[in-house]
C-alpha positions as CSV (number, residue, x, y, z in Angstrom):
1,X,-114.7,66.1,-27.4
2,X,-117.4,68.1,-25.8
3,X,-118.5,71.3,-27.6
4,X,-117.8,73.1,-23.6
5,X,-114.1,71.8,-24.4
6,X,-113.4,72.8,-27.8
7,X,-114.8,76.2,-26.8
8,X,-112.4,76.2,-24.1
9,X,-109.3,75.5,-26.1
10,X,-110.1,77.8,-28.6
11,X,-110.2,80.5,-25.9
12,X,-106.9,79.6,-25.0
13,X,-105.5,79.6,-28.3
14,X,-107.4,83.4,-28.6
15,X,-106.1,84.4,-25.3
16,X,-102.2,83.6,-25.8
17,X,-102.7,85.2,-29.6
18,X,-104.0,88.6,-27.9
19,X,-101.0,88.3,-25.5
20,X,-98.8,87.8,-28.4
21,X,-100.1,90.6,-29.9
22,X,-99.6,93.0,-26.8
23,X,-96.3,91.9,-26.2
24,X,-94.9,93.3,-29.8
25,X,-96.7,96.1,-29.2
26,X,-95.0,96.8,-25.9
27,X,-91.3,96.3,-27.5
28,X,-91.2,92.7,-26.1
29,X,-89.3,91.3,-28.9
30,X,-89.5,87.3,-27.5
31,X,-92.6,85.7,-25.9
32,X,-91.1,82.5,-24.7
33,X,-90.9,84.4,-20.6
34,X,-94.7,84.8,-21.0
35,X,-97.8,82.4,-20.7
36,X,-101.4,82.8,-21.4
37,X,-104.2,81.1,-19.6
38,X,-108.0,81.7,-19.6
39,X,-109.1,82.8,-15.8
40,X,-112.0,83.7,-14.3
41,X,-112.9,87.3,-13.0
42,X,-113.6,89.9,-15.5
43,X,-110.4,91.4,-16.3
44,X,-106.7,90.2,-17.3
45,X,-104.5,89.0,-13.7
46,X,-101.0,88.8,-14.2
47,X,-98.4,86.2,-12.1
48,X,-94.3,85.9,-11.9
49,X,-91.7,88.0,-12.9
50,X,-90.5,87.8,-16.6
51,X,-87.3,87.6,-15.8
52,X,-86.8,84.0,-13.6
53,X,-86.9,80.8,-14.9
54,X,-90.5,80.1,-14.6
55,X,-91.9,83.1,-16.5
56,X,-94.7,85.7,-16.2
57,X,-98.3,84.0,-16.7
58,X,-101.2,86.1,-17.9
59,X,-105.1,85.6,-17.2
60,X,-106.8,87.0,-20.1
61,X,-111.5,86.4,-18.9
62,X,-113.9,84.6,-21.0
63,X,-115.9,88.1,-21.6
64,X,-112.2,89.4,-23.4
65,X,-113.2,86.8,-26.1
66,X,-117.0,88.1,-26.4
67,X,-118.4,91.0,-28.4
68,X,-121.7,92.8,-29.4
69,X,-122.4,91.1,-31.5
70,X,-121.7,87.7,-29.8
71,X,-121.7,88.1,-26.2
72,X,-121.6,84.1,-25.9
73,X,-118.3,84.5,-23.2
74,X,-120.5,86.4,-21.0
75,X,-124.3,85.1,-21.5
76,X,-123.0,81.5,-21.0
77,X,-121.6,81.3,-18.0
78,X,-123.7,81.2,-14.5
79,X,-123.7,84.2,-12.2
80,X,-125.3,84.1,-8.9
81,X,-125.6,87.3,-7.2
82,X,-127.5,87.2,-3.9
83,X,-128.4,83.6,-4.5
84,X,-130.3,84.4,-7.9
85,X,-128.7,84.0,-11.3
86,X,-128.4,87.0,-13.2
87,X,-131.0,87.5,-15.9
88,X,-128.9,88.7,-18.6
89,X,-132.5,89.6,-20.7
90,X,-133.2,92.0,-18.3
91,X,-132.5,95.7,-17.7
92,X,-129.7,95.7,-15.3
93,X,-128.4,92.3,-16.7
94,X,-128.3,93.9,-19.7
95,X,-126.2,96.9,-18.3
96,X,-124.1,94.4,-16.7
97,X,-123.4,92.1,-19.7
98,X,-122.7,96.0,-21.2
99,X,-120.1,96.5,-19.2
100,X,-118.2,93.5,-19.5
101,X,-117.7,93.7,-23.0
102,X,-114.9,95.6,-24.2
103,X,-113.5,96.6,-27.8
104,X,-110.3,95.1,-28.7
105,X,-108.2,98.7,-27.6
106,X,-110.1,98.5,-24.3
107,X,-108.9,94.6,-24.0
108,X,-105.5,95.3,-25.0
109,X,-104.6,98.5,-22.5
110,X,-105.8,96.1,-19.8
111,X,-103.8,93.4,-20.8
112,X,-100.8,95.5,-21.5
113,X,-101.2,96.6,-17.8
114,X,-100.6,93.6,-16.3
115,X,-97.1,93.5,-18.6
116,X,-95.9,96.9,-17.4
117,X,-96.6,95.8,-13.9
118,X,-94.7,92.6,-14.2
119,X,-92.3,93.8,-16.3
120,X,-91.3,96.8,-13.6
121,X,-91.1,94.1,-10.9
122,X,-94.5,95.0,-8.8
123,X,-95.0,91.7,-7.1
124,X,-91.3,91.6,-5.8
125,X,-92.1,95.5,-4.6
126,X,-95.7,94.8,-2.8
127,X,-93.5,91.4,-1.6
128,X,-91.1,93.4,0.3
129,X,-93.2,95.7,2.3
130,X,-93.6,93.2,4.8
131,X,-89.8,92.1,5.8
132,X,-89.2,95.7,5.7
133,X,-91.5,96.8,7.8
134,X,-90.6,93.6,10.5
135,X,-87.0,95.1,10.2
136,X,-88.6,98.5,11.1
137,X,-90.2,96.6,14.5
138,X,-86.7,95.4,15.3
139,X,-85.3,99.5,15.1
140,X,-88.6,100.9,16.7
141,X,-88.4,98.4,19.8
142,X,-83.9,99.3,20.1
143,X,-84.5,102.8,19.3
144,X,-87.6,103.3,22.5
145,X,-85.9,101.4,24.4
146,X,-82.4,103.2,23.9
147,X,-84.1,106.6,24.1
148,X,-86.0,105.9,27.6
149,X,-83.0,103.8,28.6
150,X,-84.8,100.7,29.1
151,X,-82.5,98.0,28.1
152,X,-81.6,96.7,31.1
153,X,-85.2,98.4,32.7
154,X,-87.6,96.1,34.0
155,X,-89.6,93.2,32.1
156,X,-92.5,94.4,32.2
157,X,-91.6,97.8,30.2
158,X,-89.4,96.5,27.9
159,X,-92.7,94.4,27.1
160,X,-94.8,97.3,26.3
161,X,-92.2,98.5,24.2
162,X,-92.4,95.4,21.9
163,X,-96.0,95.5,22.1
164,X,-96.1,99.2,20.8
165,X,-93.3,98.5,18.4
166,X,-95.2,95.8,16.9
167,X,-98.5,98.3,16.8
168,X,-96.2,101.0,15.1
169,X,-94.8,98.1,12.7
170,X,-98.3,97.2,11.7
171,X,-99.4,100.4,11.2
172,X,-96.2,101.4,8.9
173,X,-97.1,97.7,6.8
174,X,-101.0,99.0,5.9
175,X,-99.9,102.3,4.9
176,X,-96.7,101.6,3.1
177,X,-98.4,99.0,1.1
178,X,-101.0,101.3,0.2
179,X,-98.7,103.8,-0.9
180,X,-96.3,101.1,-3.1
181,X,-100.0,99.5,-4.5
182,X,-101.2,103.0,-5.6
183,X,-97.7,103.9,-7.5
184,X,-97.5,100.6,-9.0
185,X,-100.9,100.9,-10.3
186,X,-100.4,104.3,-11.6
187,X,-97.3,103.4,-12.7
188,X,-98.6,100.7,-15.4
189,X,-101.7,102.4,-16.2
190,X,-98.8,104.9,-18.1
191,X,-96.8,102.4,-19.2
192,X,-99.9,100.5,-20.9
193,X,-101.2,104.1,-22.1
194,X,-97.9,105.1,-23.2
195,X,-97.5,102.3,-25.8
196,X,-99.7,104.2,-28.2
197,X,-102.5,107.0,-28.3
198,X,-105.1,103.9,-29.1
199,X,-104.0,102.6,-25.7
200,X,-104.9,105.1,-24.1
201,X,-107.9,105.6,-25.7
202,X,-108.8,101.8,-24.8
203,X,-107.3,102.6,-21.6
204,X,-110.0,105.4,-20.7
205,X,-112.8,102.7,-21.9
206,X,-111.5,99.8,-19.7
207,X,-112.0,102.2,-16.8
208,X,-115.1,103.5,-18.0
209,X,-116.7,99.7,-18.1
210,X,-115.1,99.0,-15.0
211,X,-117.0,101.7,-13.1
212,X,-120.1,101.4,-15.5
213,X,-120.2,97.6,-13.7
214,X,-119.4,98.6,-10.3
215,X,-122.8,100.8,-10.2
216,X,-124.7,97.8,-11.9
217,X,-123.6,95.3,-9.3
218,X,-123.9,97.9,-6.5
219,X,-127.6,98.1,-7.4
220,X,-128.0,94.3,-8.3
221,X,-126.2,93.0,-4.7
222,X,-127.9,95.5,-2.8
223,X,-127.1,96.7,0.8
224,X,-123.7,94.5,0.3
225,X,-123.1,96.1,-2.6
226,X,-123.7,99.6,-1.2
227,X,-120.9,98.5,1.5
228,X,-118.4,97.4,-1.4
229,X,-119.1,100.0,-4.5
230,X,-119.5,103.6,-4.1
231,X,-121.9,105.3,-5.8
232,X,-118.8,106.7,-8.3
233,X,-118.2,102.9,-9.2
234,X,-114.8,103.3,-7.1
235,X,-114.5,100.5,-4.5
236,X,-114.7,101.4,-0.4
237,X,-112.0,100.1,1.5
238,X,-111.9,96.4,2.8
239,X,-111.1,96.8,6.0
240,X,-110.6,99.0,8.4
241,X,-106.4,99.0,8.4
242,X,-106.3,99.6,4.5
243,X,-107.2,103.3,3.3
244,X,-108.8,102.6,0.1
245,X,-108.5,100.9,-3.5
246,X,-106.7,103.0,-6.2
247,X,-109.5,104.7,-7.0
248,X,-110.8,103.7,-10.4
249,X,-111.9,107.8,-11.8
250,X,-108.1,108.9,-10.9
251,X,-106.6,106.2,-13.1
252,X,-109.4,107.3,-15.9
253,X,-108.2,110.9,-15.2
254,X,-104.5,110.7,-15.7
255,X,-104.6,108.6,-18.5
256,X,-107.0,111.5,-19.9
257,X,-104.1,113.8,-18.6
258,X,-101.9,111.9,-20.5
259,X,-103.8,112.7,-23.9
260,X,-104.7,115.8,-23.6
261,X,-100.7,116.8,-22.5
262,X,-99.7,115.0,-26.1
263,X,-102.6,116.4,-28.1
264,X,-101.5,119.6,-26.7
């Protein structure tokens, strides 16, 4: 076995052991609903609902198993940005490799944040925004039609009704989903802050990092990065239907809300 592979399953083994580890913390008494994997990307992802057969997975990133003192997670892998590898030696690499390195608090808030969000059901909640909102095209279109008194009216119109149902329809999706994102999000940042005061300590450092990077790779990818990353760290919308990202320094701020409300 390659030294690459055993260094691969010992980052598994870490990675469901920090789970583990989360899940008591959380009041999750049994872990058998719950699978770790080591992903990619720089921060835990989390998949399923708990509560079905096939279980809640959770990504935990190579970087979550690095530290100062042994960055190895981040400095060995390969990052091309703009076609060039990132020099880790140098100054903004070195910012970079910075902000992807978090303590263990900071790693176990983010992780924990993928449990409360799984746990309160958010991917069933982001997954029903869309048939709602095609049920809401069906009660636009009879509602128009019914209030212009165009149901037995000509083709044509009753066309144009559709057509503006389906606009109004696509218009309620992007902003409804927007609004159910931003409360979910919220939503687990307190229940992953709530679990203890060092939570939300690490909770205020993951989001610290997180916007600490954003400026690095702003200034490393350039004019794309000026179109993706404001100059807060906080993300600029994708496109031009969605209104924007939860913004990074709000879910800093109420988690510091949240501590100064208890040390209070």
């Amino acid at each position: 076995m390659t030294v690459a592979a055993l260094r691969e399953k010992q980052d598994v083994r870490e990675t469901g052991f920090n789970v583990i580890l989360v899940l008591k913390d959380y009041g999750i008494s049994s872990s058998k609903n719950f699978s770790a994997f080591a992903s990619f990307g720089f921060h835990p992802v989390g998949a399923g609902l708990p509560w079905l057969f096939t279980g809640a997975q959770i990504g935990v990133p190579a970087n979550f198993n690095s530290t100062s003192d042994d960055p190895s997670g981040i400095t060995n892998r390969t990052i091309f940005i703009n076609g060039k590898v990132v020099d880790w030696t140098s100054d903004t690499g070195s910012a970079l490799q910075e902000a992807l390195v978090f303590s263990p608090e900071a790693q176990k808030f983010a992780i924990a944040r993928e449990v409360a969000r799984l746990q309160s059901g958010g991917p069933v909640l982001s997954a029903a925004v869309a048939p709602v909102c095609l049920g809401g095209v069906w009660v636009y279109s009879v509602l128009m039609k019914q209030v212009f008194g165009l149901h037995t009216g000509p083709p044509l119109l009753r066309g144009g009704v559709n057509i503006l149902a389906l606009g109004l329809g696509a218009v309620s999706y992007f902003l409804t989903l927007d609004a159910v994102s931003h409360w979910i999000d919220y939503k687990s940042d307190r229940g992953a802050a709530g679990v203890s005061r060092g939570y939300a300590k690490g909770g205020i450092e993951f989001y610290d990092k997180i916007l600490s990077r954003n400026k690095t790779l702003r200034s490393l990818m350039g004019q794309k990065g000026q179109e993706m990353y404001a100059p807060s760290g906080n993300l600029f919308p994708a496109n031009i239907l969605q209104l924007k990202h939860t913004p990074y320094t709000s879910r800093r701020k109420e988690i510091l809300t949240m501590l100064r409300k208890e040390k209070a």
